[in-house]
One Martini backbone bead per residue (centre of mass of N, CA, C, O) as a GRO file, in nm:
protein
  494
    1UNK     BB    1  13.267   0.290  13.510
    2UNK     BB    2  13.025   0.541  13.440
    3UNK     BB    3  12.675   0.580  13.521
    4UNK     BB    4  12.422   0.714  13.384
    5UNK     BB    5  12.115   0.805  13.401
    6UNK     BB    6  12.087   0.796  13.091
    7UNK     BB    7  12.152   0.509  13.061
    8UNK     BB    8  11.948   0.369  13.217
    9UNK     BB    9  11.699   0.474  13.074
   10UNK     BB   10  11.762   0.357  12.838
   11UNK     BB   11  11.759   0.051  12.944
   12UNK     BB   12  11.450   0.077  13.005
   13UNK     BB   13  11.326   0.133  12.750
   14UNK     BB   14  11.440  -0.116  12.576
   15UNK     BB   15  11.336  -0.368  12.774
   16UNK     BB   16  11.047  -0.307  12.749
   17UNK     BB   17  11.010  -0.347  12.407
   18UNK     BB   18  11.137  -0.691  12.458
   19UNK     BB   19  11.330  -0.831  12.716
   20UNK     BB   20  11.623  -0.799  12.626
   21UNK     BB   21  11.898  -0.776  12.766
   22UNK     BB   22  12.180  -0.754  12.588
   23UNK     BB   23  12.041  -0.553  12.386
   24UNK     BB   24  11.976  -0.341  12.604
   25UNK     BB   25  12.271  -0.300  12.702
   26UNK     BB   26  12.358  -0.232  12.442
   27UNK     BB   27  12.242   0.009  12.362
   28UNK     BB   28  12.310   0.159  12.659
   29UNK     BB   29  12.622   0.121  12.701
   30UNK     BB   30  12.615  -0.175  12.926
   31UNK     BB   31  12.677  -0.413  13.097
   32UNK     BB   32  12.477  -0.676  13.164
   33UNK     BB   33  12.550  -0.692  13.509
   34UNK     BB   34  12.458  -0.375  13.522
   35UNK     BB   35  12.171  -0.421  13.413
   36UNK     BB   36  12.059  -0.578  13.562
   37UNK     BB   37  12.096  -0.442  13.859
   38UNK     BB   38  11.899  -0.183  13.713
   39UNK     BB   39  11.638  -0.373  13.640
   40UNK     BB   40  11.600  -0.459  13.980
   41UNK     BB   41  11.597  -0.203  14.132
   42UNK     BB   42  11.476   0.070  13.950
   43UNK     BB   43  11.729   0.264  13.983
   44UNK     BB   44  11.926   0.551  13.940
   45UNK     BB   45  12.220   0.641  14.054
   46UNK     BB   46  12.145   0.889  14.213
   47UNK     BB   47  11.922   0.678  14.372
   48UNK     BB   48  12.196   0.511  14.509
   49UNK     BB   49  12.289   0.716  14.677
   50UNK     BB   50  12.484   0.797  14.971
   51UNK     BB   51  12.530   0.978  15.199
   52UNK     BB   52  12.793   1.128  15.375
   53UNK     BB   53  12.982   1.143  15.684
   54UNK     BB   54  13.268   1.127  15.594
   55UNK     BB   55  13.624   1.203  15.546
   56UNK     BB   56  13.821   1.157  15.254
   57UNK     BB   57  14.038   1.344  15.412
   58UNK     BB   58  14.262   1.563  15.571
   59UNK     BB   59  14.198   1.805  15.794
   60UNK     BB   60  14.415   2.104  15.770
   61UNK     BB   61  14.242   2.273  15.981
   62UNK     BB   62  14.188   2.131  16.272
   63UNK     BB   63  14.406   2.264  16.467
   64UNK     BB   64  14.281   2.597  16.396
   65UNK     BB   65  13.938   2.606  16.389
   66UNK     BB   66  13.881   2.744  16.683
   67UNK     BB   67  14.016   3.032  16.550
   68UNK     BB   68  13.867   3.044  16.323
   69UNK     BB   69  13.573   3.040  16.452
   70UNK     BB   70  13.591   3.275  16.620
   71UNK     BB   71  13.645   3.536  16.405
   72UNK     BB   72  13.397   3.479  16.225
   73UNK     BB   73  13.232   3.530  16.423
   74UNK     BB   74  13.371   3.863  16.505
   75UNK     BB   75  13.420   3.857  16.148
   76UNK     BB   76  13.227   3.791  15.928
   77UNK     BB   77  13.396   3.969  15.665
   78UNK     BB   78  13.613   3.814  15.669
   79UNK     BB   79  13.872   3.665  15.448
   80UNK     BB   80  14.033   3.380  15.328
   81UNK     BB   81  14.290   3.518  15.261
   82UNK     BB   82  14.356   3.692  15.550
   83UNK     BB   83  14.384   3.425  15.733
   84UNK     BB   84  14.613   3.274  15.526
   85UNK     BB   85  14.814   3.432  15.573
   86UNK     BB   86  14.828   3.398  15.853
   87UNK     BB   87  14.878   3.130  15.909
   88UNK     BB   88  15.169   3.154  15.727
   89UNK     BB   89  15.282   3.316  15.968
   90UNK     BB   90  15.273   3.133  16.190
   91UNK     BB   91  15.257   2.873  15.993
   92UNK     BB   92  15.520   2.778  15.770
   93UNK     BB   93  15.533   2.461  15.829
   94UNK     BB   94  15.191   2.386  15.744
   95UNK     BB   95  15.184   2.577  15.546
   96UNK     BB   96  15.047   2.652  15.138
   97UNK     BB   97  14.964   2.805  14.889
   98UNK     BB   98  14.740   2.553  14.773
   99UNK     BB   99  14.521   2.575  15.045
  100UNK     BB  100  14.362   2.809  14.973
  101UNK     BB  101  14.082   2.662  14.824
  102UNK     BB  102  14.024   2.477  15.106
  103UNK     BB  103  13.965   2.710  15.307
  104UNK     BB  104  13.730   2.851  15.085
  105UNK     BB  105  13.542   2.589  15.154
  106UNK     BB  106  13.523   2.610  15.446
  107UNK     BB  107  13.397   2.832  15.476
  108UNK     BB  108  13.147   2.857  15.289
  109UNK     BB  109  13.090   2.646  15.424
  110UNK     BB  110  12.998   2.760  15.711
  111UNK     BB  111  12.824   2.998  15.655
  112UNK     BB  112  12.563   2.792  15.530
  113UNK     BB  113  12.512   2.731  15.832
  114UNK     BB  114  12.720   2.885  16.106
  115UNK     BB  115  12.641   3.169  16.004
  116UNK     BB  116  12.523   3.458  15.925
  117UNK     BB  117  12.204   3.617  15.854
  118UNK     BB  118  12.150   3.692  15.453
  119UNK     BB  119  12.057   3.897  15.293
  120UNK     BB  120  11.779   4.000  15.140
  121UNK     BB  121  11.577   4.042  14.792
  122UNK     BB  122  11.235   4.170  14.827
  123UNK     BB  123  11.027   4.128  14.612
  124UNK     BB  124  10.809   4.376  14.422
  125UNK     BB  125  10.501   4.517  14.368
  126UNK     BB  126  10.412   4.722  14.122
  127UNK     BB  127  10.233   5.002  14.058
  128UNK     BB  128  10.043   5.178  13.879
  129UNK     BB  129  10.148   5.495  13.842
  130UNK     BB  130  10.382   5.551  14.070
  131UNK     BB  131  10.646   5.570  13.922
  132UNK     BB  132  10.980   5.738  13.768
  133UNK     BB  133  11.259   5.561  13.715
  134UNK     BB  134  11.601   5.693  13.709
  135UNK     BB  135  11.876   5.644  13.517
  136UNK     BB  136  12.234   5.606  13.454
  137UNK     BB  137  12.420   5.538  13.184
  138UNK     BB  138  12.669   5.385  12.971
  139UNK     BB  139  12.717   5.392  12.589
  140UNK     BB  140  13.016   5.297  12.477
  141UNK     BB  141  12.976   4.978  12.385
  142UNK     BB  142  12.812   5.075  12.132
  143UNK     BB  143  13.045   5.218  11.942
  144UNK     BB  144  12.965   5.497  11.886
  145UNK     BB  145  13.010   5.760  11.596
  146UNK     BB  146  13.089   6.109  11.573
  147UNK     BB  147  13.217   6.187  11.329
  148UNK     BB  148  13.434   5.909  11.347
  149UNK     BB  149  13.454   5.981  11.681
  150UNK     BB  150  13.382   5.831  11.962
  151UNK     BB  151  13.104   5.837  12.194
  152UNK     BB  152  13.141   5.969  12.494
  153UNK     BB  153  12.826   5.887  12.669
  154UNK     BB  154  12.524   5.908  12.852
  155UNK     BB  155  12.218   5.770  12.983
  156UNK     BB  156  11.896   5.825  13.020
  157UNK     BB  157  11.678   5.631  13.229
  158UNK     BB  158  11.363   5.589  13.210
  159UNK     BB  159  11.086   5.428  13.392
  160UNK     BB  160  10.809   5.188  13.427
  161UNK     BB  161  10.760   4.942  13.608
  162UNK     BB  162  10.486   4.795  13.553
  163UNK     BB  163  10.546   4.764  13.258
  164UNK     BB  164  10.864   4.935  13.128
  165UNK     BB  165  10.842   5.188  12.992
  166UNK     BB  166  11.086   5.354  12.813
  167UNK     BB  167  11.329   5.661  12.790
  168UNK     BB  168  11.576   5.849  12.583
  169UNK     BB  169  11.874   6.053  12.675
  170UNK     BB  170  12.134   6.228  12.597
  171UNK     BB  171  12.481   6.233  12.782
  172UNK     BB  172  12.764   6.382  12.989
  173UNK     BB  173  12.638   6.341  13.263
  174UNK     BB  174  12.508   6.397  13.609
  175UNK     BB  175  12.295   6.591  13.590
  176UNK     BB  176  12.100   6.815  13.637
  177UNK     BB  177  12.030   6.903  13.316
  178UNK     BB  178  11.990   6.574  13.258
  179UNK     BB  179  11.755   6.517  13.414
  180UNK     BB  180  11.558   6.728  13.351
  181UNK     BB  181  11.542   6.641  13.044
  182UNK     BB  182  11.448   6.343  13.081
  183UNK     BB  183  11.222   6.372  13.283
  184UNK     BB  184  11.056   6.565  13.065
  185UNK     BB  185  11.070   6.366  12.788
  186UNK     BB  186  10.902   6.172  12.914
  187UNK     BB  187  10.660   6.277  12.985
  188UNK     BB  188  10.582   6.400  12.694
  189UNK     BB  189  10.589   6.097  12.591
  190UNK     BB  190  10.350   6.038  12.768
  191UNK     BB  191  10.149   6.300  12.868
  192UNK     BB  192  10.177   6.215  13.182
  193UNK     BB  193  10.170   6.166  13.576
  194UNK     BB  194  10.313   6.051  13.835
  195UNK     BB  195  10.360   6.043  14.167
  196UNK     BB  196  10.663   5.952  14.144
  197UNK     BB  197  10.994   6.037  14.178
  198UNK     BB  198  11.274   5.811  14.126
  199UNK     BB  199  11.621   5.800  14.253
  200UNK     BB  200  11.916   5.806  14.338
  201UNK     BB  201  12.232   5.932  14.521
  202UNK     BB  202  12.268   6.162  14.305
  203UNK     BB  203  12.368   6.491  14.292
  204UNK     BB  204  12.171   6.599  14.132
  205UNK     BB  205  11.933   6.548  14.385
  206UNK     BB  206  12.133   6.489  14.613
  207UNK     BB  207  12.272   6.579  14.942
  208UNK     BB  208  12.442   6.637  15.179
  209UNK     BB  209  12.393   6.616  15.573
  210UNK     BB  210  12.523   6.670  15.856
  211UNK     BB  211  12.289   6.411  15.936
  212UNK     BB  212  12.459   6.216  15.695
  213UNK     BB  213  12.206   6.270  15.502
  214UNK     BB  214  11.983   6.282  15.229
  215UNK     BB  215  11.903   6.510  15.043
  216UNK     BB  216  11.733   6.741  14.859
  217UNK     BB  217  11.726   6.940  14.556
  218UNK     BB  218  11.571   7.244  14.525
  219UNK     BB  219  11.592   7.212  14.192
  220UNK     BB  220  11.445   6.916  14.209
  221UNK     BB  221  11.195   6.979  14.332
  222UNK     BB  222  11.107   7.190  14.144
  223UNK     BB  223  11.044   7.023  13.919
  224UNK     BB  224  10.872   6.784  14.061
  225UNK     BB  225  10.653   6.954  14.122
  226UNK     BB  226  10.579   7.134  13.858
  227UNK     BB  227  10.493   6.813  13.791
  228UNK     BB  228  10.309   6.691  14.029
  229UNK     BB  229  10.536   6.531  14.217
  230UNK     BB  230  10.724   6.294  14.411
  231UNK     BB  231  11.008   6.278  14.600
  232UNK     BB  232  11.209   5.996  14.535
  233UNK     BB  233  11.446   5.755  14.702
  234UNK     BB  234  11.690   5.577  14.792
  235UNK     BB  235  11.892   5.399  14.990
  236UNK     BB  236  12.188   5.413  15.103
  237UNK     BB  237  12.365   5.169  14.914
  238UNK     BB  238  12.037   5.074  14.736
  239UNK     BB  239  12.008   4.967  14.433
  240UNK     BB  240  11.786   4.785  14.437
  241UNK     BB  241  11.527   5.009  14.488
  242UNK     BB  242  11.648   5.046  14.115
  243UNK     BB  243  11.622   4.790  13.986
  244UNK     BB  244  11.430   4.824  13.703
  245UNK     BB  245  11.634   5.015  13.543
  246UNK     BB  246  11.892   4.868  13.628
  247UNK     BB  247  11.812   4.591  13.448
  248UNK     BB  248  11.733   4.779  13.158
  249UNK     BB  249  11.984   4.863  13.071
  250UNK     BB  250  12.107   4.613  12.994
  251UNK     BB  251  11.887   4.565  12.763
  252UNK     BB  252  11.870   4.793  12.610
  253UNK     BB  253  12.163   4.745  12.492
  254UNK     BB  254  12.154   4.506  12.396
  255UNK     BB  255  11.955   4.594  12.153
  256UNK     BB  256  12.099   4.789  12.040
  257UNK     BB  257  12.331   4.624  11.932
  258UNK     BB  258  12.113   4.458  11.736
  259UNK     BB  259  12.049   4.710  11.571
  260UNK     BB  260  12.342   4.808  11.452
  261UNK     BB  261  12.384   4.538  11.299
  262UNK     BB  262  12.172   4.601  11.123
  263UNK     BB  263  12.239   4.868  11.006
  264UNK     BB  264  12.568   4.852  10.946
  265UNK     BB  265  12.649   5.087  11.144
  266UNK     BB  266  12.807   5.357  11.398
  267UNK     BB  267  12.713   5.635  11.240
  268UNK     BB  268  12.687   5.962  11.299
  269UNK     BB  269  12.641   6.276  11.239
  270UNK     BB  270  12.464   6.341  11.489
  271UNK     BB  271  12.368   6.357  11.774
  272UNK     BB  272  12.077   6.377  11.729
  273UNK     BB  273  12.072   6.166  11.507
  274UNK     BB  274  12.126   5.941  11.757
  275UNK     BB  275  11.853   6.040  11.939
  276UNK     BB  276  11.617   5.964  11.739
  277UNK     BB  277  11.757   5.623  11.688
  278UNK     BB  278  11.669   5.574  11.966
  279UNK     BB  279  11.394   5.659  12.017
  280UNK     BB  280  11.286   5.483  11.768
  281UNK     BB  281  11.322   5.225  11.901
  282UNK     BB  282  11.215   5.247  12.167
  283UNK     BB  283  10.915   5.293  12.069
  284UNK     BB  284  10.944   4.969  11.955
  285UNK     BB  285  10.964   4.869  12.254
  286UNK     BB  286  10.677   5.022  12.339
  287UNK     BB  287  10.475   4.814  12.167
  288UNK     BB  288  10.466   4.569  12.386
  289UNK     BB  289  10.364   4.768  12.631
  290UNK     BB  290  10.033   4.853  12.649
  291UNK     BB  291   9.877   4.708  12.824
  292UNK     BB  292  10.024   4.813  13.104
  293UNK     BB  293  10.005   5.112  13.003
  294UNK     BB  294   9.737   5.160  13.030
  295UNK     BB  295   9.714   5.115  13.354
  296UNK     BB  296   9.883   5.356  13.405
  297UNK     BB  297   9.683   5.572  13.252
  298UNK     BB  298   9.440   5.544  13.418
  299UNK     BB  299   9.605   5.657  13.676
  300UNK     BB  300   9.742   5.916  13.545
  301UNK     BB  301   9.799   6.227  13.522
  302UNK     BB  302   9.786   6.476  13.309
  303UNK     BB  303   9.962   6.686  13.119
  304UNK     BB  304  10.016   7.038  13.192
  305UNK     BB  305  10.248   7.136  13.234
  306UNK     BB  306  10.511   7.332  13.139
  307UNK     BB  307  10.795   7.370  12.999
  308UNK     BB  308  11.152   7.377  13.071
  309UNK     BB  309  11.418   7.504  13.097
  310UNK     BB  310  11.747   7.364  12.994
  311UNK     BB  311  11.866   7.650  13.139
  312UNK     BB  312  12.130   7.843  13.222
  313UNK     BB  313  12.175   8.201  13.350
  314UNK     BB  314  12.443   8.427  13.252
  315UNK     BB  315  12.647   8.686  13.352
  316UNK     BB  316  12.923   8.817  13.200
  317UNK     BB  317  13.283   8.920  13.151
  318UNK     BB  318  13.508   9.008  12.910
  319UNK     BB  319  13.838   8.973  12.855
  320UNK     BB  320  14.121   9.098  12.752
  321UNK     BB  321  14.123   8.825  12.566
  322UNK     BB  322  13.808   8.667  12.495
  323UNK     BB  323  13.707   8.579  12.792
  324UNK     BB  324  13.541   8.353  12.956
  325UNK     BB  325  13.354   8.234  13.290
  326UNK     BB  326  13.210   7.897  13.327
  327UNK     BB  327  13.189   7.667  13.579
  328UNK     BB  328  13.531   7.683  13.568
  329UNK     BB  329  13.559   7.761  13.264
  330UNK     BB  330  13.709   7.841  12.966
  331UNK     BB  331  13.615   8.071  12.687
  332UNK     BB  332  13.610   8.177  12.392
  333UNK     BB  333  13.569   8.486  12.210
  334UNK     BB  334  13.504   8.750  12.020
  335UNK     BB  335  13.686   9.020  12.046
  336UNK     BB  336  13.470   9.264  12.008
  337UNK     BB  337  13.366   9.168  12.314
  338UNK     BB  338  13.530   9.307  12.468
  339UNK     BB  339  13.434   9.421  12.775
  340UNK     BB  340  13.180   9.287  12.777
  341UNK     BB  341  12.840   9.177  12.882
  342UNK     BB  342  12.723   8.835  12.891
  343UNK     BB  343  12.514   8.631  12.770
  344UNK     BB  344  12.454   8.256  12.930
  345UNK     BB  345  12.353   7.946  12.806
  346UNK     BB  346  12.339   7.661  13.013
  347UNK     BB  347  12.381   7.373  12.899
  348UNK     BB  348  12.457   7.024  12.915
  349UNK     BB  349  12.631   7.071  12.605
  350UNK     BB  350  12.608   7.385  12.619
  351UNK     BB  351  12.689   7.720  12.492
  352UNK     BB  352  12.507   8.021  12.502
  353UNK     BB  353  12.615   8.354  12.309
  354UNK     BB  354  12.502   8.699  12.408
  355UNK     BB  355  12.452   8.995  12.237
  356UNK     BB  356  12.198   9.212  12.184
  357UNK     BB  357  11.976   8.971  12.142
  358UNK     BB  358  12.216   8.818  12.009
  359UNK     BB  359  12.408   8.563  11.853
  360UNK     BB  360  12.780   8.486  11.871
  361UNK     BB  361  12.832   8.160  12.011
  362UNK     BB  362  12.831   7.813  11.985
  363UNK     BB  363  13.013   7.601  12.260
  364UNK     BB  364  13.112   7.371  12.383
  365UNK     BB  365  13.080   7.208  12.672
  366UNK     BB  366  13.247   7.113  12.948
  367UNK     BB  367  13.405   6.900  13.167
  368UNK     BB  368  13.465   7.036  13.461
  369UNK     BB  369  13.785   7.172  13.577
  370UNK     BB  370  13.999   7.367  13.450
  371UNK     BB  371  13.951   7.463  13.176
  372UNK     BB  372  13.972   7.518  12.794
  373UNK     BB  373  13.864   7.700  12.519
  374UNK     BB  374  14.018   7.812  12.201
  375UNK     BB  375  13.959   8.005  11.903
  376UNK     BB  376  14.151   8.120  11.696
  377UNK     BB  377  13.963   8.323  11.538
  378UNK     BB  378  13.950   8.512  11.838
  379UNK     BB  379  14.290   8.600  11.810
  380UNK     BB  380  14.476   8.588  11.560
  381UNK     BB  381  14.498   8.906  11.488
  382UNK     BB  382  14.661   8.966  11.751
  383UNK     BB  383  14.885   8.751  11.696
  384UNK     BB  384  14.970   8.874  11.436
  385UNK     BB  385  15.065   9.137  11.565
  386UNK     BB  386  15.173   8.938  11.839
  387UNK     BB  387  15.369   8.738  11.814
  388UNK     BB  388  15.535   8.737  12.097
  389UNK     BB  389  15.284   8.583  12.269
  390UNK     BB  390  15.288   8.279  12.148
  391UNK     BB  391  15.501   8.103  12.324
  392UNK     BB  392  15.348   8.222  12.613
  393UNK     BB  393  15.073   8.114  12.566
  394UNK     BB  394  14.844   7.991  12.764
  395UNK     BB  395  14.638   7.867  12.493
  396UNK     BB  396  14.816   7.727  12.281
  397UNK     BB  397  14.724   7.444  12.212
  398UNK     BB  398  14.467   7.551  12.070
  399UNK     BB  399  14.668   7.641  11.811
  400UNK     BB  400  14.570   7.365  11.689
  401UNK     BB  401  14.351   7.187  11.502
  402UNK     BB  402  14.560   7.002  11.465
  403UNK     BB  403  14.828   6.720  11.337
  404UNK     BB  404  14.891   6.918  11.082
  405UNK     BB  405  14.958   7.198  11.225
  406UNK     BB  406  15.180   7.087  11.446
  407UNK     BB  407  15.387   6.974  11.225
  408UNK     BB  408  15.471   7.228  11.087
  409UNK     BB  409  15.556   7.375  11.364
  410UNK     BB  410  15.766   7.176  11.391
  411UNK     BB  411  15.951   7.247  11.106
  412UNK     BB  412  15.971   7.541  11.157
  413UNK     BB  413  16.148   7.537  11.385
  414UNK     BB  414  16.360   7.355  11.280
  415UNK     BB  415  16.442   7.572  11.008
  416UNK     BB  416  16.398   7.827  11.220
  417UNK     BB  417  16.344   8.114  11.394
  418UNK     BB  418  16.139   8.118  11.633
  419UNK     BB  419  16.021   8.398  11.540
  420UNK     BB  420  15.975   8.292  11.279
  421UNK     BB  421  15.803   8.048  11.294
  422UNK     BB  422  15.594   8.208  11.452
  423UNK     BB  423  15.474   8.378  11.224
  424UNK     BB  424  15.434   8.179  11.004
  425UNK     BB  425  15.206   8.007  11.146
  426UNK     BB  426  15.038   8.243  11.213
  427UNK     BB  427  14.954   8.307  10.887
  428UNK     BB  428  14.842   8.046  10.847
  429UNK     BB  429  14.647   8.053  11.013
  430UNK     BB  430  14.500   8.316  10.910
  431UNK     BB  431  14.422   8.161  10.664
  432UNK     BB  432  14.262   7.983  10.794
  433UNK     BB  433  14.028   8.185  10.884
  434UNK     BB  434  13.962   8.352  10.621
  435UNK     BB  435  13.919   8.069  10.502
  436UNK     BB  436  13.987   7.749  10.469
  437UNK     BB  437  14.087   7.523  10.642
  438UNK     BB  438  14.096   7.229  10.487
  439UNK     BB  439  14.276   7.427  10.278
  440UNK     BB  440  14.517   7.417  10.416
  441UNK     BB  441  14.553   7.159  10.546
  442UNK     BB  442  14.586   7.007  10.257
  443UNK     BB  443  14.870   7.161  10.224
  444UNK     BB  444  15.010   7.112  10.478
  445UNK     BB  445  15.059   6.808  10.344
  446UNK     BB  446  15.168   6.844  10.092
  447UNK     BB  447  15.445   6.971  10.217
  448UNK     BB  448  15.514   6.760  10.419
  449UNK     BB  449  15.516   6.504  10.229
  450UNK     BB  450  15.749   6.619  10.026
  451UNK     BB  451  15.953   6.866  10.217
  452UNK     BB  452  15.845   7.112  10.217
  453UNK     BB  453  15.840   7.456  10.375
  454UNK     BB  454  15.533   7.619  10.507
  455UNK     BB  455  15.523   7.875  10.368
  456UNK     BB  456  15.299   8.142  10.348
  457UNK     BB  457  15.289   8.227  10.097
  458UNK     BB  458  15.290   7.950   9.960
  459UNK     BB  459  15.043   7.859  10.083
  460UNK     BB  460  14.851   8.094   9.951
  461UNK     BB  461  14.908   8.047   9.677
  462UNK     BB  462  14.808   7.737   9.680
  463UNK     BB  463  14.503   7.850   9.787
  464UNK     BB  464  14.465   8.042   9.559
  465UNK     BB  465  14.260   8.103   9.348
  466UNK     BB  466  14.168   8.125   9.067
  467UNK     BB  467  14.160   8.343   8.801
  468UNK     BB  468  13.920   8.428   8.570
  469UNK     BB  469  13.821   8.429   8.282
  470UNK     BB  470  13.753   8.683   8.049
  471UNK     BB  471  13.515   8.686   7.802
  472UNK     BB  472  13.515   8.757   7.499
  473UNK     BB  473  13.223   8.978   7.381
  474UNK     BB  474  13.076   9.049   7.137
  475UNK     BB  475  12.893   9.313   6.976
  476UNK     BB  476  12.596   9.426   6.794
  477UNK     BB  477  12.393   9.627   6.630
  478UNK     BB  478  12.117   9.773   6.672
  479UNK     BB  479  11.810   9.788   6.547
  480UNK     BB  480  11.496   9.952   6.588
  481UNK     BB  481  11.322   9.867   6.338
  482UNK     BB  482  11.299   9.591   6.368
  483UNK     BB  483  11.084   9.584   6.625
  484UNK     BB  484  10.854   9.742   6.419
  485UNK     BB  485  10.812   9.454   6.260
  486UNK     BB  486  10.729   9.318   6.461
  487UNK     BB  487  10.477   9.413   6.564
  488UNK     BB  488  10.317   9.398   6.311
  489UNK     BB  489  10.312   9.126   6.301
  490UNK     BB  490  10.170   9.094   6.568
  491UNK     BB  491   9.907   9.221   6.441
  492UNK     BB  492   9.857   9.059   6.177
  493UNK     BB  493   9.779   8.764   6.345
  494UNK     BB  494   9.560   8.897   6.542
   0.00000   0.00000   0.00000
């Protein structure tokens, strides 16, 4: 039976109070002659070991070790899984799948020993006001929906080390246009400027240079000298060197989470919705950190620059589509701008269209290359008058709004010839368009449900409201005479 220091504690413990050796070891549940043992030397087990110096079983890897031993000194980085491979190439009647475990105790002790000496990270002190650590994280974890739909967003995230003062905003990717928006709302919010400003080595700030060096980019200096600061960046490969904001995103989420499980809901009507309720959040865990926030405060320059614009203007033209093309993906407009040239600005998450200085469409932009939004909306008058380009039409995909219009235009197909089928679906969408979207939806799934064949006249018939009745209504001959009799009445009243 093994005694543990607990247990032997226990028995000295018992034994100053009474002095009585079989009690004291009743009660430590421990053996009288054991008792007494540790009694008299007065050490607890772990004080009565003595280091070994001998191996308690055969080295397995003895004869092949002077091998293995040259190796690890030639190629440091390699490791026992490739060693041990090679092994059972070598001697397959020596060694077996199980002793790959032992091999990896002997390299571990090997190194921590006889190894190369291995990098440390040496902690660092930061000054107050001295640096901006800007990093972006994802936070789908948080399972956030907008509105019940998943939110696949990451976070821009701010963070000022010596406080640890921190701001967030939503974000659709590591972009120019993101990191920009991050780090003026934060600025904004604290209303003062540190020495630099300091990211990792994200293409949104820096790009690769013939001498394999990372660069700043043009745009990204252009924003930070904008606000006074300066640009500076970790060593490539060193995300230790923004350790401190790169440690509080993972704070940063845990704490959402348990906002979260409070609100009891994790549904947001919409994005500005959901990132409102984020910095209100931030700003609650900055009212902790304001003693150490004040003297970054006396130290760093007020802010005075300007807001910057968040968006890139381009000027493009409407394709006899009704298509335009920006960042590489392309976006349908309303017909009417056809061959017209409009301005684009484009946000980070979203593109506004304008013609003559009015806005004439904001939809959501697109992330990557070669992609396309086509709204049925903007195509379907065309296509209705030719229906014959619908079969082939280059973004067909687009123009189901749902998987209740899909599911219509396949029972179509189903049951009718090719292009009447496709007039039929297109009459449907025109009147989606006319009309309420909604009210199409729910009647072509009652459609759909029933087994009725969603053809447009029925559908049409069944979406057109009631016409009201007009109700008769009697009329009276008025007498003039009447009237004079109130005037006089409210004369002598008076």
């Amino acid at each position: 039976m093994v005694i543990t220091d607990q247990q032997v504690r226990k028995l000295m413990d018992e034994f100053s109070k009474h002095q009585k050796v079989g009690l004291a070891a009743m009660r430590a549940g421990v053996d009288r002659k054991t008792a007494r043992k540790y009694l008299e030397s007065g050490k607890l087990p772990s004080e009565r070991k003595k280091p070994r110096h001998w191996r308690t079983r055969e080295d397995l890897f003895e004869e092949d070790w002077p091998w293995l031993d040259a190796i690890l000194r030639e190629l440091p980085g390699v490791e026992a899984v490739t060693l041990f491979d090679h092994l059972l190439e070598l001697h397959p009647d020596r060694y077996e799948e199980g002793q790959l475990r032992t091999l990896q105790r002997r390299i571990k002790e090997w190194r921590a020993t006889e190894g190369p000496p291995k990098e440390l990270f040496l902690p660092q002190e930061h000054r107050p006001g001295e640096a901006l650590q800007t990093d972006f994280t994802w936070a789908t974890e948080l399972e956030v929906t907008i509105p019940k739909k998943p939110l696949k967003r990451m976070l821009c995230h701010p963070v000022l080390p010596y406080s640890n003062w921190e701001w967030v905003t939503v974000c659709d990717s590591e972009s120019m246009a993101a990191l920009k928006r991050g780090i003026q709302e934060a600025l904004f919010e604290l209303a003062a400027v540190p020495d630099f400003s300091q990211t990792d080595n994200s293409t949104a700030a820096t790009h690769d240079l013939r001498t394999g060096k990372r660069g700043f980019n043009r745009e990204y200096v252009d924003l930070v000298e904008h606000f006074g600061m300066k640009a500076r960046t970790t060593g490539v490969g060193e995300k230790e060197q923004n350790g401190d904001v790169e440690a509080l995103n993972g704070v940063l989420k845990r704490r959402l989470k348990q906002l979260l499980v409070l609100r009891r809901n994790r549904d947001f009507g919409s994005r500005r919705e959901y990132e409102l309720w984020l910095q209100t959040a931030v700003r609650k865990l900055n009212c902790t950190r304001q003693t150490r926030l004040a003297e970054e405060l006396a130290v760093m320059k007020p802010l005075t620059a300007r807001r910057l614009a968040e968006f890139r203007e381009e000027r493009v033209r409407v394709t006899s589509g009704s298509m335009i093309r920006v960042k590489s993906n392309s976006y349908s407009v309303p017909s009417q701008l056809r061959g017209e040239h409009v301005r684009v600005l484009v946000y980070e998450d979203r593109l506004e269209v304008y013609y003559g200085g009015k806005q004439q469409v904001v939809v959501e932009r697109l992330r990557g290359e070669g992609r396309h939004r086509v709204n049925y909306r903007h195509v379907i008058d065309s296509l209705v008058k030719k229906p014959g380009a619908f079969e082939r039409y280059r973004y067909r995909d687009d123009l189901f709004p749902s998987e209740v219009f899909r599911r219509a235009f396949d029972v179509l197909c189903e049951a009718l010839p090719q292009r009447k089928a496709d007039i039929e679906y297109l009459r449907c969408l025109h009147l989606a368009a006319k009309t309420l979207e909604a009210d199409v939806e729910s009647t072509l799934r009652a459609f759909l449900d029933t087994g009725r064949l969603p053809k447009a006249d029925e559908i049409k018939e069944a979406v057109s409201p009631e016409k009201p009745e007009i109700p008769e209504v009697s009329r009276d001959d008025v007498k003039l005479e009447d009237y004079d009799v109130l005037i006089e009445r409210a004369k002598e009243a008076s």
